[in-house]
C-alpha positions in Angstrom: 0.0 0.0 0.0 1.0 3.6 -0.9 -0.7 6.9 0.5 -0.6 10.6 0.7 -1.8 11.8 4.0 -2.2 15.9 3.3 -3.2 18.6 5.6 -2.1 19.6 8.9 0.3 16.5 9.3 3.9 17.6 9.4 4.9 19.3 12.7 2.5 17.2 14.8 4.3 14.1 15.4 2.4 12.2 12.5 5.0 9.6 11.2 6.1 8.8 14.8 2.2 7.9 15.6 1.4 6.1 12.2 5.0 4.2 12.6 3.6 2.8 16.3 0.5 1.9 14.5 2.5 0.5 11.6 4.7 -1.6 14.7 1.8 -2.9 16.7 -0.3 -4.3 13.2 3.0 -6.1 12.1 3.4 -4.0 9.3 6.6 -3.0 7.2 7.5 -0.2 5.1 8.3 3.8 5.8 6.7 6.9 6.5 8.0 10.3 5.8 7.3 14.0 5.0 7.2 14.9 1.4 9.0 18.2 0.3 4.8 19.9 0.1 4.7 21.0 4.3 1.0 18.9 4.2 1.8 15.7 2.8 3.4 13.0 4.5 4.2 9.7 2.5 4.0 6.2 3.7 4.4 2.7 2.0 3.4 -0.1 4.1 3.8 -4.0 3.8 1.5 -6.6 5.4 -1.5 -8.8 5.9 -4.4 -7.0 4.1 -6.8 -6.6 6.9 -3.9 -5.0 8.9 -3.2 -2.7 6.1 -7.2 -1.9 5.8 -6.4 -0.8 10.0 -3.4 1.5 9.4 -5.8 3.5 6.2 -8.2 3.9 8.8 -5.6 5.7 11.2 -4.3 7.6 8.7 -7.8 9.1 8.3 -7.5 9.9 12.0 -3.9 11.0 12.5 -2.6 11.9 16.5 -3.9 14.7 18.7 -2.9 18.2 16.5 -2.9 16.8 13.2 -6.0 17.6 10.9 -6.5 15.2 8.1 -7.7 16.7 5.1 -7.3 13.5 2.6 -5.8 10.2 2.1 -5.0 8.8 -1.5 -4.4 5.2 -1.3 -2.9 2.8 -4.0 -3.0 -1.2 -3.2 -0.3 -3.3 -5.1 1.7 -6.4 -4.6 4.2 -6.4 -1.6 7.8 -5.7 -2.7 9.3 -7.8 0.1 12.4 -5.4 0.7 11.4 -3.9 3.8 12.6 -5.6 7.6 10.3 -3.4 9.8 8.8 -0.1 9.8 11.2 2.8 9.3 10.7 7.1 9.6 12.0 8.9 6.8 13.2 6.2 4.0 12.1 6.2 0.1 
């Protein structure tokens, strides 16, 4: 899975929060702010249920964040990823 988070979502802790979320479904992948100030990016690896989990929090995003939208894309799972990383393309 690929998304774009945008709105109020850099400056708030926001890739720290989705990478505990990310830890505690089993997931693998990376999140990280994009070069727009509103977007942060995140690729994630896992069962699909657990990946239907994290969409949902990214539609929720921690205390101070304001979620505008989330573009999702669903593909097959590369496999190159060991665990869930802050800040890696």
């Amino acid at each position: 899975m690929t998304a774009q988070v945008t709105g109020r979502v850099q400056g708030v802790g926001f890739r720290w929060w989705i990478r505990s979320r990310a830890d505690a479904l089993n997931l693998t992948g990376w999140a990280m702010n994009d070069a727009d100030e509103r977007v942060v990016a995140v690729v994630a690896e896992g069962d699909p249920d657990d990946l239907d989990e994290l969409e949902r929090h990214l539609w929720r995003g921690p205390s101070g964040a304001r979620v505008e939208a989330v573009q999702v894309e669903r593909g097959p799972a590369s496999g190159e990823y060991q665990r869930f990383e802050i800040g890696r393309r």
